[in-house]
RODO-2510 file (C-alpha; in nm, 4 decimals, decimal comma):
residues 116
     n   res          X          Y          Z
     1     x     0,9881     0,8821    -0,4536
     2     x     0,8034     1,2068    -0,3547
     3     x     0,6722     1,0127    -0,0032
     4     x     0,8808     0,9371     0,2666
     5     x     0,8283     0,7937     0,5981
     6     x     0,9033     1,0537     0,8560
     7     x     0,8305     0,8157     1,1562
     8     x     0,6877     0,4689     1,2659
     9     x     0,4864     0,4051     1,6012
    10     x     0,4251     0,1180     1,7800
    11     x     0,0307     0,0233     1,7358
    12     x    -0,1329    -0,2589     1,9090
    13     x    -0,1726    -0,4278     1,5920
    14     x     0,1159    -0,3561     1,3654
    15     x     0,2995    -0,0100     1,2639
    16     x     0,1713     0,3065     1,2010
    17     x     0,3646     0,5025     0,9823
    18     x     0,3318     0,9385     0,8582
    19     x     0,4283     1,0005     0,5708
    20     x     0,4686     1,2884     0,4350
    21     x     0,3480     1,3352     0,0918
    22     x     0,3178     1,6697    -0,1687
    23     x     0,3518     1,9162     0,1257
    24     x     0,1083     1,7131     0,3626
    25     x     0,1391     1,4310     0,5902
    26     x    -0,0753     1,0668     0,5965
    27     x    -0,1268     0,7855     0,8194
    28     x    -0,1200     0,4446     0,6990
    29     x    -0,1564     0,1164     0,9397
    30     x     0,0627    -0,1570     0,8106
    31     x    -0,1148    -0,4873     1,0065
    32     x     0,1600    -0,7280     1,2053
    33     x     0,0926    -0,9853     0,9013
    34     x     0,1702    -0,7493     0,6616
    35     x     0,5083    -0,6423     0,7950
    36     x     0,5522    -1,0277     0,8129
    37     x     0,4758    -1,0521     0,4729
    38     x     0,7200    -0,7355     0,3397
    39     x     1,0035    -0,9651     0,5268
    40     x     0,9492    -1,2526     0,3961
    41     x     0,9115    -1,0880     0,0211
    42     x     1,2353    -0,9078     0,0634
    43     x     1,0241    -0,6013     0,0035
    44     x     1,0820    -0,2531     0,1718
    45     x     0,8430    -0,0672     0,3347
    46     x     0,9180     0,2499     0,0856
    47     x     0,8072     0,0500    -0,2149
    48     x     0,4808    -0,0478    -0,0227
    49     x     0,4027     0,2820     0,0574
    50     x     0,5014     0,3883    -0,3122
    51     x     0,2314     0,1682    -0,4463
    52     x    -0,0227     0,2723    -0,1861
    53     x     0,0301     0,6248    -0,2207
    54     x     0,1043     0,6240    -0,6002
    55     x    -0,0566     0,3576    -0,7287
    56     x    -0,0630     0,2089    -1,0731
    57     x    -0,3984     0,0898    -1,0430
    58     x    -0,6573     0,0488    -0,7277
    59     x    -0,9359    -0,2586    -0,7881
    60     x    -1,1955    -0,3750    -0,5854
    61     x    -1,0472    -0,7433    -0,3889
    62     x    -1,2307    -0,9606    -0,1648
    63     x    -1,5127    -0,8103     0,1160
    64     x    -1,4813    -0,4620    -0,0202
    65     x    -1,1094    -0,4672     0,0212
    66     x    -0,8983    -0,2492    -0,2164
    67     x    -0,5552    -0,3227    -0,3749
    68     x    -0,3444    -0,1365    -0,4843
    69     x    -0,0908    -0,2504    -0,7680
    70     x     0,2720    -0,1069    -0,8566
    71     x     0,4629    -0,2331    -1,0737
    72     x     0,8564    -0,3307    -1,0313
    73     x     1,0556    -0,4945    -1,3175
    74     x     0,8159    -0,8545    -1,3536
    75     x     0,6514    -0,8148    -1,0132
    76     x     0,3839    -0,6149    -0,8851
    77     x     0,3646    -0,5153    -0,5463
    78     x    -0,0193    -0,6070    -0,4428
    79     x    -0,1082    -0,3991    -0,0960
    80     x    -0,3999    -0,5356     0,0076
    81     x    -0,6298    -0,2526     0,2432
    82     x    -0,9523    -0,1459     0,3631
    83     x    -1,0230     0,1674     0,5938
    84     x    -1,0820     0,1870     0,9608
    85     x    -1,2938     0,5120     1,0124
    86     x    -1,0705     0,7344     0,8182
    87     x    -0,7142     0,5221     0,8129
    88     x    -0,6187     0,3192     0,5848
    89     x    -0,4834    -0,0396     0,7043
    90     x    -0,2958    -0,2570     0,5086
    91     x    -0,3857    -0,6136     0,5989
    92     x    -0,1284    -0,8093     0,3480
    93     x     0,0888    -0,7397     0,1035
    94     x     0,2893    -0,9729    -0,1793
    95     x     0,4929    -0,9803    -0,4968
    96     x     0,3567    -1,1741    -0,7892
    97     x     0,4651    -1,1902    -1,1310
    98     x     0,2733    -0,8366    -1,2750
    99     x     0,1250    -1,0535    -1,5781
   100     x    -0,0956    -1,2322    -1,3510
   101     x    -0,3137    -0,9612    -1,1708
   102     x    -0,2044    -0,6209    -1,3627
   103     x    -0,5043    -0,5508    -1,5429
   104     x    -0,3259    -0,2402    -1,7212
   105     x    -0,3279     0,0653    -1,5202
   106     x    -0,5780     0,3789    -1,4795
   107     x    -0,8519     0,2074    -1,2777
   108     x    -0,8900     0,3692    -0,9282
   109     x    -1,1677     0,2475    -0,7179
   110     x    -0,9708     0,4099    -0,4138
   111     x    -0,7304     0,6727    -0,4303
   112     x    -0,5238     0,6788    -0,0278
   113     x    -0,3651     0,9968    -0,1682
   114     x    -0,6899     1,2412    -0,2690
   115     x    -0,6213     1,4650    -0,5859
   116     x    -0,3375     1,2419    -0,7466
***
């Protein structure tokens, strides 16, 4: 993986993690409920950020939400996120088999990482 968490900091409502990313460095909020939810997937927090950063495919959820969808093996790795001011925060993630929500890659609403 070409992104890698350089650090995490406490934030009043979850963890903020830089990452650094093709020579630059990003902020993404990971929400309290969705570090609860990498836990209890027996996800890591690198293959969240993978599919945020480099995502399959980015559609349009709920409210004007985003998600972002990576595929691993039969799952897919649904990150959940909308922006506050500039930074994206990830309000849930989770691991369903890919065949129900993959809708076949190359459709980017969002894109967290500009010019990929």
């Amino acid at each position: 993986m070409e992104a890698e968490i350089i650090n995490r900091e406490f934030h009043v409502k979850g963890v903020l993690y830089n990452i650094k990313v093709k020579g630059t460095s990003i902020r993404i909020l990971c929400l309290s409920h969705a570090i609860e939810r990498i836990k209890k997937w027996g996800i890591t927090e690198e293959m969240v950020v993978e599919a945020l950063v480099y995502p399959e495919e980015v559609i349009v959820g709920h409210r004007g939400r985003y998600i972002a969808h990576r595929r691993y093996n039969k799952h897919l790795i649904r990150a959940v996120y909308e922006y506050e001011g500039e930074l994206p925060s990830v309000i849930t993630v989770y691991f369903p088999y890919s065949d129900r929500y993959f809708k076949g890659g190359g459709i980017y609403e969002d894109k967290i990482l500009k010019g990929s």
